[in-house]
N, C-alpha and C positions, 0 to 999 in steps of 0.2 A: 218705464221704471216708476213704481211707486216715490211719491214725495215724504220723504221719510221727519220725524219730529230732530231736533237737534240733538237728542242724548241719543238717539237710536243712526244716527245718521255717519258711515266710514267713511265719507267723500266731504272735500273740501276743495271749492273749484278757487282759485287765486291766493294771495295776500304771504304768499311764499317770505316775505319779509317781514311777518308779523311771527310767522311759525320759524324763520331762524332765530330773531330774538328769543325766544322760548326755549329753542335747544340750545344756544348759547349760554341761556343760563343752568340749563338742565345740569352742562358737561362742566361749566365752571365748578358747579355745589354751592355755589352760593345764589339762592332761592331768593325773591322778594316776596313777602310775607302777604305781599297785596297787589292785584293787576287789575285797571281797570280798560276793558276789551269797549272802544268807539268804535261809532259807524252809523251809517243809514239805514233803515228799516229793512230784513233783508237780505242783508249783504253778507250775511255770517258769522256774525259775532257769538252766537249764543254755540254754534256747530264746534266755533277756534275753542268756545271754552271748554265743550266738552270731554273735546279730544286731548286736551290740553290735561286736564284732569285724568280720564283715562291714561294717558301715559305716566300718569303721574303715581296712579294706584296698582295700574299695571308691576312699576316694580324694578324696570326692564331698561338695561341702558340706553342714553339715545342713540338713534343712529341720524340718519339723513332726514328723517320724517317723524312726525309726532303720531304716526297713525300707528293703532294697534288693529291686530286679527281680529274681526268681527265672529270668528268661532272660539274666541279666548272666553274665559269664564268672568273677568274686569269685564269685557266688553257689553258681556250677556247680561250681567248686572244690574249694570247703570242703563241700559237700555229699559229694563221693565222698571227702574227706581229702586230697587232691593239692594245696592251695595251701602253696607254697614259705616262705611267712612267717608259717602257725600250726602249733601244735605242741600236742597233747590230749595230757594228762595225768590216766589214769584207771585204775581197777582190771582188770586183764587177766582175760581168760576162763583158767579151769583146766580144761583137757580132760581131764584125769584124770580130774577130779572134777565135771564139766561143772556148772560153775555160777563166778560171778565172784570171782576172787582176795578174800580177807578183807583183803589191805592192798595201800597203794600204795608202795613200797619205796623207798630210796634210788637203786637205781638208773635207776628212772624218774627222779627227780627232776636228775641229774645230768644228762640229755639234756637239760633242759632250760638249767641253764648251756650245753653246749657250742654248742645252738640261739641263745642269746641274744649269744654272741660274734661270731656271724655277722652280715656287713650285708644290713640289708634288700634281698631280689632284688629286688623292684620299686619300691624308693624310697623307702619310706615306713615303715610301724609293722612290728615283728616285734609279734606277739601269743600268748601261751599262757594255754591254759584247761584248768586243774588243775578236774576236774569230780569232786566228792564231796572235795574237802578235809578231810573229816573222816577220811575212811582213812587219811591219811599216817602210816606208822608215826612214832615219836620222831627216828629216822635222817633219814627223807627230812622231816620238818619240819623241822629245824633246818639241813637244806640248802636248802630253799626260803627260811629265814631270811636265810642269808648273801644268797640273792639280792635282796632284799627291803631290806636296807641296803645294798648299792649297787648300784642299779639301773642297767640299761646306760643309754642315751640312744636317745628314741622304739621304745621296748618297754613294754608293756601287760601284766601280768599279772590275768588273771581268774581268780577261785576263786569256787566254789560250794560250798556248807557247808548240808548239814540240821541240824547239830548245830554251832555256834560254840563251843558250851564245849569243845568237845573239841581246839580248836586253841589251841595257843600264845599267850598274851597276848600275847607281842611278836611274833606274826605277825597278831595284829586289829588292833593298833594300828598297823601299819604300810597297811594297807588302811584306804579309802573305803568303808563299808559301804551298801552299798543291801538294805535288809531287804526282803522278797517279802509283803506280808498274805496271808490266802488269798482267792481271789475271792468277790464279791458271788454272790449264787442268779442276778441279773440276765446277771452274766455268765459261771457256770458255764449256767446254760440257752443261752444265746448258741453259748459252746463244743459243746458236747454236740447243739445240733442240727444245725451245721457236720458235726461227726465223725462226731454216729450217725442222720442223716435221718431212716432205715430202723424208726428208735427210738421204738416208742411215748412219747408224752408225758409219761405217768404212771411210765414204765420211767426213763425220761431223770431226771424229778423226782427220782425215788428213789435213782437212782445219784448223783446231787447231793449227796443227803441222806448218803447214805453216807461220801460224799468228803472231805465238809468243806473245802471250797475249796478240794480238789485236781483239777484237771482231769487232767492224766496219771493219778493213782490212781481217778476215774472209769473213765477210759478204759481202764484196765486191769483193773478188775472188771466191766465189759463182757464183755473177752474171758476172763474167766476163771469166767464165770456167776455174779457175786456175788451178784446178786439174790438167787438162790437160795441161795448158802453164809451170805449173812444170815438168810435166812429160817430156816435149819439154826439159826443162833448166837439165833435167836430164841426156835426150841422145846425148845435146853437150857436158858438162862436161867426160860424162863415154866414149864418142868418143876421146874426147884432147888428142892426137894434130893431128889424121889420119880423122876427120869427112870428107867425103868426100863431095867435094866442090859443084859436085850438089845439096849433101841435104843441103847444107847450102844455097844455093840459094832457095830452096823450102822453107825453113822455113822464110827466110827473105822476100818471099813472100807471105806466107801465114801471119805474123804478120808484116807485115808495109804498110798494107794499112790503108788508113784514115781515109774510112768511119766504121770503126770500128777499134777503137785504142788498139790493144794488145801489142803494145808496150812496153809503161812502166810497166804493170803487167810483161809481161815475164822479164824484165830486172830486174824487184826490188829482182824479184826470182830468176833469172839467178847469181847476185850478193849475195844476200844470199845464196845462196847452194855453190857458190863456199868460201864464208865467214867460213859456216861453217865448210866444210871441211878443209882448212887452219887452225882452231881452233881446229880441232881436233887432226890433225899432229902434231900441237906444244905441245898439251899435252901427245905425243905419240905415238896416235893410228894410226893401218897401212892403210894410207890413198895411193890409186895408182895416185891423182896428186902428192905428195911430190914425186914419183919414176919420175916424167916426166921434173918436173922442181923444185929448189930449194924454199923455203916458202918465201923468201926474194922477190925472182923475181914474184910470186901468188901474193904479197901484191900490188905491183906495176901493175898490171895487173888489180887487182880491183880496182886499183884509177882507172887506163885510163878506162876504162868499168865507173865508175862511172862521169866522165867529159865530158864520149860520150851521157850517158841517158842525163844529167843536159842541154848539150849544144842542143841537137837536141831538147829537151824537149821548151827550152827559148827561140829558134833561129827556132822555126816550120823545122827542116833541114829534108831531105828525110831519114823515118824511113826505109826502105830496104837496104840502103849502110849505115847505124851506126849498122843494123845486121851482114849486113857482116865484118863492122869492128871489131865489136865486138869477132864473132866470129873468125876471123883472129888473133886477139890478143889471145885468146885460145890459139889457133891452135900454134902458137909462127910460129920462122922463119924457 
């Protein structure tokens, strides 16, 4: 099965309790004017809003499920962007820089007033879905704010947030929070053999493991061969602190070139694996980084590892010397 975008997307694997809130309120009639959709990178926040919306323009009472007909004409809509009464609000592509703007500006944010003054074309909800909330610079948040205390009438604002702290306390508190868990193994396996059939079992299991109850970040270290860039982040770690310096020069060449970004995958895993074995020392178990170096010092090691992805990531800086830096901080002195 193809990995479909989230406005194009009829399946929603878990969070069954995020989606009875939603028809609960649907059947009561009394709406909140604002929902902000948490969670992990992922895990479905932007798919819960979609659907959410669509049932919403749909029209159509609820029953047990917020999913509509993927052959309805709401559905066909919003899948290509062309319905008249939603309005996405997200970080634009930089063609410069071909990779997705670092903020979502004020002046996205004001489309969204001028959307909201309009009456509903076809009768019913105007809907807008602010997707990554956390980007909003200070500008375009406290423009979302103004909208937020006073809401038009039968208009729905959906945001999706990885990171809640990062938004404005008086823009959470003005949202219904539906927080996303990460999926059960039961139901990332579910997902995962839907998407990758073709997927060995054992490949499937392990991209799970990898995931942490993210089905999109599965699904995308699939396409990105994570397997194996764990497997990479597995033989620096179990080398700390003798990796020898040629192979760290191979591997820093083999992922930081450009034209194909392995980069941040290997680093998101490179700092997860070393995450969790630090978590597991402290609860005891016998881990050989605590014999190399103290768990205090690991912690501090994972910050600089993660300042190196952040800054090479926002500053375009040469991904082969923050490998090697990387892994020189392993390696310790």
């Amino acid at each position: 099965m193809t990995t479909l975008a989230p406005r194009e997307n009829p399946l929603l694997f878990g969070h069954a309790a995020a989606e009875g809130q939603i028809l609960d309120a649907l059947r009561s009639g009394r709406m909140h004017h604002a929902w902000l959709v948490t969670g992990s990178p992922g895990v479905g926040k932007a798919t819960l809003a979609y659907r959410f919306a669509r049932r919403l323009l749909a029209g159509i009472h609820p029953g047990d499920t917020l999913a509509v007909d993927p052959a309805s004409p709401v559905f066909r809509r919003i899948a290509i962007g062309s319905h008249a009464d939603l309005l996405t609000v997200e970080r634009e592509w930089d063609e410069k820089k071909s990779r997705l703007r670092g903020e979502i500006v004020v002046d996205d944010v004001r489309a969204v007033s001028n959307f909201l003054r309009l009456t509903p074309a076809e009768g019913g909800w105007r809907v807008v879905v602010v997707d990554g909330a956390e980007h909003m610079n200070r500008n375009a948040a406290n423009a979302l704010l103004k909208m937020l205390e006073e809401p038009p009438p039968r208009a729905v604002l959906l945001l999706t947030c990885a990171a809640p702290g990062r938004l404005l306390p008086t823009i959470r508190s003005r949202c219904r929070r539906l927080g996303l868990l990460p999926l059960t193994q039961s139901e990332m396996e579910t997902g995962l053999s839907d998407y990758l059939p073709d997927t060995p079992v054992l490949e499937r299991s392990r991209l799970a493991e990898l995931a942490a109850g993210s089905l999109g970040r599965a699904l995308l270290l699939s396409e990105e061969k994570g397997l194996q860039l764990a497997a990479l982040a597995s033989e620096v770690l179990d080398n700390v602190p003798d990796l020898p310096k040629l192979r760290a020069f191979a591997i820093a060449e083999a992922l930081g070139g450009r034209a194909e970004d392995r980069f941040t995958p290997f680093m998101t895993l490179l700092r997860d694996a070393l995450s969790d074995s630090v978590r597991r020392a402290a609860r005891g178990s016998s881990e050989r980084l605590a014999d190399v170096r103290p768990l205090a010092e690991w912690v501090e090691v994972w910050q600089s590892l993660t300042h190196i992805q952040i800054e090479t990531e926002r500053l375009n800086l040469d991904r082969r010397q923050a490998l090697l830096s990387s892994i020189a901080l392993l390696n310790g002195p």
